[in-house]
N, C-alpha and C positions, 0 to 999 in steps of 0.2 A: 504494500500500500504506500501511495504518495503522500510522506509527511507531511507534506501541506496541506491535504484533503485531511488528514487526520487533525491537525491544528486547529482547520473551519470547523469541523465540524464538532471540539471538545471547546469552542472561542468561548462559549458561555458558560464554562464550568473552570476554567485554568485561573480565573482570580480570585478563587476560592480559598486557598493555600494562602494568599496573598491577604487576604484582609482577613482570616484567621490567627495569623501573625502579627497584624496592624493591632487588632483587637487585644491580644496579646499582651503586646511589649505598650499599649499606648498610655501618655501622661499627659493629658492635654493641655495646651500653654496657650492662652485665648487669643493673642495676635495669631500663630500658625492657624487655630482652627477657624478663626473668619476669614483667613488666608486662603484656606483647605475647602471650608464650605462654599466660597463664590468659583472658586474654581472650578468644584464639582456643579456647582449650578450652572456656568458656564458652556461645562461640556455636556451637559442633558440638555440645554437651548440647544446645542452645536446638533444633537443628537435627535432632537423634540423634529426640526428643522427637519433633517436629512430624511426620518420616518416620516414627516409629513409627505414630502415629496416621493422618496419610494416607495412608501405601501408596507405592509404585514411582509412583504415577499425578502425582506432582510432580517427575518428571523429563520429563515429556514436553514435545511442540514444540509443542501444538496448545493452546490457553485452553480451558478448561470444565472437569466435571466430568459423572461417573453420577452421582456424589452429593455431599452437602453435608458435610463433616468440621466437626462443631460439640463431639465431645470429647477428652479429652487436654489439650494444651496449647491445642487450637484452641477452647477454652471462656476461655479466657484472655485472648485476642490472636487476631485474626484472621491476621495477619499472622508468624508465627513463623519462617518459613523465613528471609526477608528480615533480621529481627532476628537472627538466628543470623549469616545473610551479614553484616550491618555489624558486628558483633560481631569474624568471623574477618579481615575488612579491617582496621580501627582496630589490631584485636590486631597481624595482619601490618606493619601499619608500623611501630609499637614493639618490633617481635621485630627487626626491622631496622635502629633507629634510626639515627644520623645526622643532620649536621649538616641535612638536608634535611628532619628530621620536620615540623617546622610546618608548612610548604606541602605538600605531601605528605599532613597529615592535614585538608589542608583540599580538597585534589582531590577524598578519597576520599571528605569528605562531599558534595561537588558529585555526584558520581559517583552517590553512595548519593540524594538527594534526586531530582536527575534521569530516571535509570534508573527507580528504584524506585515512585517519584510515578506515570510513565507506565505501567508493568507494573500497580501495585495500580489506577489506574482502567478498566482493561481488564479485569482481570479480575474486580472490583465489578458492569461493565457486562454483564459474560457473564452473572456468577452471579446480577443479577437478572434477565435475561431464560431465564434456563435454570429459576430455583427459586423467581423472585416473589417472594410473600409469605414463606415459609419463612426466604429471603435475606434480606427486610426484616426481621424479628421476629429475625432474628440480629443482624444490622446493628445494631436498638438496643438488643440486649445486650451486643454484645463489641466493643469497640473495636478500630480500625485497626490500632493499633500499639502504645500504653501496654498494657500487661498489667491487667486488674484482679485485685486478689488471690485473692479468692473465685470456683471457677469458676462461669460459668454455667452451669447444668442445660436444655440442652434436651429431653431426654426421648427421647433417642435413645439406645440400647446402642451401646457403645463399642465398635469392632474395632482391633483393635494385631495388627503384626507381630512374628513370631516372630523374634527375636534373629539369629537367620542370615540371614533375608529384610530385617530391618533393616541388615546389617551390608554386605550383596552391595547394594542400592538405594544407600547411602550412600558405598560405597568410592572414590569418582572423588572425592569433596569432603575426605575422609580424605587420598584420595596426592595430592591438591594440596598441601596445607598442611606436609605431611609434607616433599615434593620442596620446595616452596621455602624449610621450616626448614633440612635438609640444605645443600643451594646457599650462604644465608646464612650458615653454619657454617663450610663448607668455604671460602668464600671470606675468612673472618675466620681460618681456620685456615691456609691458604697464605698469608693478606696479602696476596691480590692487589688493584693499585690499577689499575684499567683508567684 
């Protein structure tokens, strides 16, 4: 099997380890964690945004697509999902500070470069053998990951989800963040020192 495909499709369980460890080692210091929380709220916008625009169909287990998402934010950044995820990581280690943060935010970028490196050339490879040309003449307008400011116009009418279909697709990436603020909280509110 192609690591990669194995990667996609474990992407919503591999930060598990990772914020059981945050929750762990965390001491919260109230500069980091408004630091951690707008950050995390930042990348669920970056994230809110991107599912608006692609639909439920980036939750799935399988690479591809029926179609090509080129507006929204995906006129911007090919890559938004992903930007939103490193966004809510970095935020989460700062919401959890501690003596542990350096290392800690250098796992998450090991993690984020890793992971995400093998995911986005998988799914590059899908998207040009599923959309070709279409894929390449996106490709050299919108960048991997830097956002450009001006979106690109491909000349496709834009479909968005309806605020409840956004909000039911997006809920499991909500009560993560949610469930591990709480934890962090409670566990600086009992003082427990495991």
């Amino acid at each position: 099997m192609d690591i990669r495909r194995l990667f996609f499709k474990i992407r919503g369980y591999t930060p598990i380890p990772l914020m059981l460890v945050l929750i762990y080692q965390s001491d919260m210091n109230f500069k980091f964690s408004i630091i951690g929380a707008i950050l995390a709220l930042v990348g669920e916008y970056i994230r809110l945004n991107g599912v608006r625009a692609a639909g439920g169909r980036t939750r799935t287990r399988n690479v591809g697509a029926k179609e090509l998402c080129t507006w929204g934010i995906f006129a911007h950044t090919r890559n938004p999902l992903y930007i939103g995820n490193a966004l809510i990581y970095i935020g989460m280690v700062f919401f959890a500070g501690g003596r542990w943060l350096l290392p800690l935010m250098l796992l998450v970028f090991v993690y984020i470069l890793f992971q995400y490196g093998l995911i986005i050339s998988l799914e590059e490879e899908t998207l040009t053998n599923i959309f070709g040309a279409e894929y390449a003449k996106y490709k050299a307008n919108v960048p991997r990951l830097w956002p450009r400011l001006k979106p690109w116009n491909s000349g496709v009418q834009p479909k968005f989800l309806s605020n409840r279909k956004l909000l039911r697709t997006e809920r499991s990436t909500l009560s993560v963040f949610v469930i591990f603020a709480l934890a962090v909280i409670l566990k600086e509110w009992l003082n427990v020192r495991w």
